[in-house]
C-alpha positions as semicolon CSV with decimal commas, in nm:
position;residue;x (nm);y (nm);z (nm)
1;X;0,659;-0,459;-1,086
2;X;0,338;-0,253;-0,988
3;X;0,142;-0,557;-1,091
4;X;0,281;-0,766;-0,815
5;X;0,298;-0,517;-0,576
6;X;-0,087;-0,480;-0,631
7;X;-0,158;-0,900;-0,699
8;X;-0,024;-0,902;-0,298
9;X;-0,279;-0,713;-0,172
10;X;-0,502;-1,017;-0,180
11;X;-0,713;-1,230;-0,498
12;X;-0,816;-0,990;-0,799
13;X;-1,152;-1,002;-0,937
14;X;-1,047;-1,248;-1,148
15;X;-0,904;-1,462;-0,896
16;X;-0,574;-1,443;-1,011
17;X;-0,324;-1,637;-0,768
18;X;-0,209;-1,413;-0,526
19;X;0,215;-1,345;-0,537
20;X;0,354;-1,376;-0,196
21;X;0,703;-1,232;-0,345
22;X;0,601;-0,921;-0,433
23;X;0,549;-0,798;-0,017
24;X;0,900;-0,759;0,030
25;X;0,959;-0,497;-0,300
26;X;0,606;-0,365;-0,212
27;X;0,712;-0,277;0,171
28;X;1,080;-0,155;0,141
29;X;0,950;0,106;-0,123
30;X;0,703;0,220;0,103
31;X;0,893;0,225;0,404
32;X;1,168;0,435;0,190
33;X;0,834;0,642;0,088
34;X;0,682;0,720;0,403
35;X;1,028;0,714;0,591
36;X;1,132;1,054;0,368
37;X;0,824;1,199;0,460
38;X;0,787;1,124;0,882
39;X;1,021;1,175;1,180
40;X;1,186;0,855;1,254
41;X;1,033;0,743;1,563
42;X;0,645;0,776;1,380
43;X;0,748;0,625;1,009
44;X;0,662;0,225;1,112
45;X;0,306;0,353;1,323
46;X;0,229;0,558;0,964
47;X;0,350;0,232;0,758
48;X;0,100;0,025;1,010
49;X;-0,187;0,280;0,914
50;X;-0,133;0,263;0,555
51;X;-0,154;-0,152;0,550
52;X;-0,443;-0,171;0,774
53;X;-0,600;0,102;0,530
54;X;-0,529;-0,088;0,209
55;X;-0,619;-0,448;0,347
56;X;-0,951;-0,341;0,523
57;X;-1,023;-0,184;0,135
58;X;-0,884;-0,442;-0,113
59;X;-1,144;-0,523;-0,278
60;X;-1,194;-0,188;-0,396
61;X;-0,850;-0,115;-0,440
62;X;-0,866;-0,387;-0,668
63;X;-1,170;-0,302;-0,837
64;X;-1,036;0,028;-0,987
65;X;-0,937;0,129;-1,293
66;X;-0,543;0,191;-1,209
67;X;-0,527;-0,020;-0,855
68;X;-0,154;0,112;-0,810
69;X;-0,269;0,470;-0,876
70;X;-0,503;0,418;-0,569
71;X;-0,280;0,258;-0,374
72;X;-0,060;0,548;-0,422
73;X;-0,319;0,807;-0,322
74;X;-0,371;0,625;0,018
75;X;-0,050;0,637;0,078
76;X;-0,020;1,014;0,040
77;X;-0,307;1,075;0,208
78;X;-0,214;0,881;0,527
79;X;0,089;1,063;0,553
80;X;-0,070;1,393;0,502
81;X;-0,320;1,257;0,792
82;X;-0,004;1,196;1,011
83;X;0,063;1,632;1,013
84;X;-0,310;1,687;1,071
């Protein structure tokens, strides 16, 4: 499942085919994610930031090691951005 969720982001170094079915799973957990952690009314404009983050870095998202583990750490430290 992390696989996919990472394979969406956008063509792997090794050009693997990119699966368009693993954006819904991918966004609903995040949403959950980030929707635990920010008032209501902000959760979608933090969601926003954390896409724009992750495509305007793919390639090296995908060029790391653990690609979900870095994924993850964007997404913790966009919400912690969100109280600063």
């Amino acid at each position: 499942m992390e696989t996919r969720c990472v394979a969406a982001l956008g063509p792997l170094p090794d050009e693997r085919e990119i699966d368009p079915s693993a954006w819904p799973s991918f966004l609903e957990r995040l949403e959950r994610y980030v929707a635990a952690r920010v008032p209501q009314g902000r959760h979608n404009d933090v969601v926003g930031e954390i896409l724009l983050k992750v495509m305007q870095h793919k390639e090296k998202v995908a060029s790391t090691r653990d690609p979900f583990a870095r994924m993850k750490r964007v997404i913790a430290n966009s919400v912690t951005d969100h109280y600063r």
